[in-house]
GUPA-684955 format. One record per residue (C-alpha): z, y, x. Coordinates in steps of 0.001 Angstrom, whole numbers, padded with zeros to 6 digits, always signed. Layout:
BEGIN
ZYX/...
This chain:
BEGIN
-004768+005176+022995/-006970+007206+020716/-006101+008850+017746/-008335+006309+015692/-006523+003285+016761/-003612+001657+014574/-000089+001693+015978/+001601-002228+016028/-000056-005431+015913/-003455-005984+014802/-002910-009589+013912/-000139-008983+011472/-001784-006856+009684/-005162-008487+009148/-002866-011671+007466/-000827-009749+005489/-004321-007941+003989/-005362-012038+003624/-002318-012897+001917/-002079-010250-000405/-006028-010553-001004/-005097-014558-002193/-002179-013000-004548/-004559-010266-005883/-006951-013510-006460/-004082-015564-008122/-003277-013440-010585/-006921-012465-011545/-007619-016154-012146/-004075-016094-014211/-005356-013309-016397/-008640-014627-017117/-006638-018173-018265/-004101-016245-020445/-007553-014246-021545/-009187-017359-022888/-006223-018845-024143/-005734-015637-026405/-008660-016302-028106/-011686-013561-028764/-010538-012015-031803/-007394-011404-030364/-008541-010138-026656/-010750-007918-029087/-007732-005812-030853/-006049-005450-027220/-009062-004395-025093/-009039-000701-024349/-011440+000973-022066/-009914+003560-019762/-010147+007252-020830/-012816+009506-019583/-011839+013540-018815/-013384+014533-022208/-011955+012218-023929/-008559+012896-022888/-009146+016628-023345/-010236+015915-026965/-007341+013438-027581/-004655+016368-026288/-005798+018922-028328/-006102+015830-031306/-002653+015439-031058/-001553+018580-030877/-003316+019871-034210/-001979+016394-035890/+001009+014880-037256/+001693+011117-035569/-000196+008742-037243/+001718+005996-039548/+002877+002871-037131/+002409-000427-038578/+006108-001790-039824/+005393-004940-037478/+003686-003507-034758/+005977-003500-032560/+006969-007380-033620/+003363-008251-033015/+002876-006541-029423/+006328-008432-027934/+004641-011569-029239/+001554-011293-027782/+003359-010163-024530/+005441-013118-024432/+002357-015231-025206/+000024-013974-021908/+003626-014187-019954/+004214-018068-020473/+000000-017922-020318/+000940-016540-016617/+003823-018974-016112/+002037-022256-016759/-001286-021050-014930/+000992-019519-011787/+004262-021180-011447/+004908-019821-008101/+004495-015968-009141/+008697-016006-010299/+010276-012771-009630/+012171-013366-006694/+015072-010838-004754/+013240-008484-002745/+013230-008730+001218/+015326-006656+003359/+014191-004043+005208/+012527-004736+008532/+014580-002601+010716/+012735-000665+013673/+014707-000235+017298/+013647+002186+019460/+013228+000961+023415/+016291+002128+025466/+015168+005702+027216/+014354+005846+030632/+015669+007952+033166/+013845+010982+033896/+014617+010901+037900/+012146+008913+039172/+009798+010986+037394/+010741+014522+038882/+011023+012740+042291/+007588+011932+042048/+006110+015533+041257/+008496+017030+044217/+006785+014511+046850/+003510+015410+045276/+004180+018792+045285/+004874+018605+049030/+001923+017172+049722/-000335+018941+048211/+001652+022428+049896/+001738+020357+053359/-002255+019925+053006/-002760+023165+052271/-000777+024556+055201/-002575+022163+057329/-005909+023104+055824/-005269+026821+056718/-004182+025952+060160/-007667+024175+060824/-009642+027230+059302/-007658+029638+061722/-008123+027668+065015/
């Protein structure tokens, strides 16, 4: 077996990389229907585009040399609403994505060990062989 090859089965694998592929699928098509139902003005206020390095290095020392900025009194009133509104989004477009109890472990057994006898039997004959041809080899040359 080379070093590049996986260890288990092949088939297994390849369907669980389908079925999680279909999931990763679902919910895509789940957040672009919660998306639409939100509206634009409000998918507007919630987009944020990821952070570059100098932004984040600008932001730190930003917060550093500032005092917290004032919060909104119903800020946090507004963000559980809109949460709960792309969650029952998510429910009606994906009925089937309920949290469930996770599976149990899948437990591995090791194959019973074999005895190591037959094995040092077999390098003693082969040692004798190779000794007796040797022996027999040197009596040839010598005659």
């Amino acid at each position: 077996m080379s070093k590049s090859e996986a260890i288990g089965p092949k088939a297994t694998d390849s369907l669980e990389w389908n079925h999680a592929w279909s999931v990763v699928s679902q919910l895509a098509a789940a957040r672009g229907a919660a998306l639409r139902e939100l509206g634009p003005d409000e998918r507007n206020d919630t987009a944020v585009e990821p952070p570059t390095a100098a932004r984040i290095g600008a932001q730190s020392a930003a917060v550093e040399a500032a005092p917290f900025a004032p919060v909104a009194p119903d800020q946090l009133a507004r963000d559980m609403a809109e949460i709960e509104r792309a969650a029952a989004a998510l429910r009606r477009a994906e009925p089937t994505l309920e949290r469930r109890a996770p599976s149990p472990p899948v437990s591995f057994e090791a194959p019973a060990a074999r005895s190591v006898w037959p094995l040092l039997g077999v390098i003693w004959l082969m040692a004798a062989a190779v000794v007796a041809c040797a022996i027999g080899a040197v009596v040839l040359l010598f005659n």
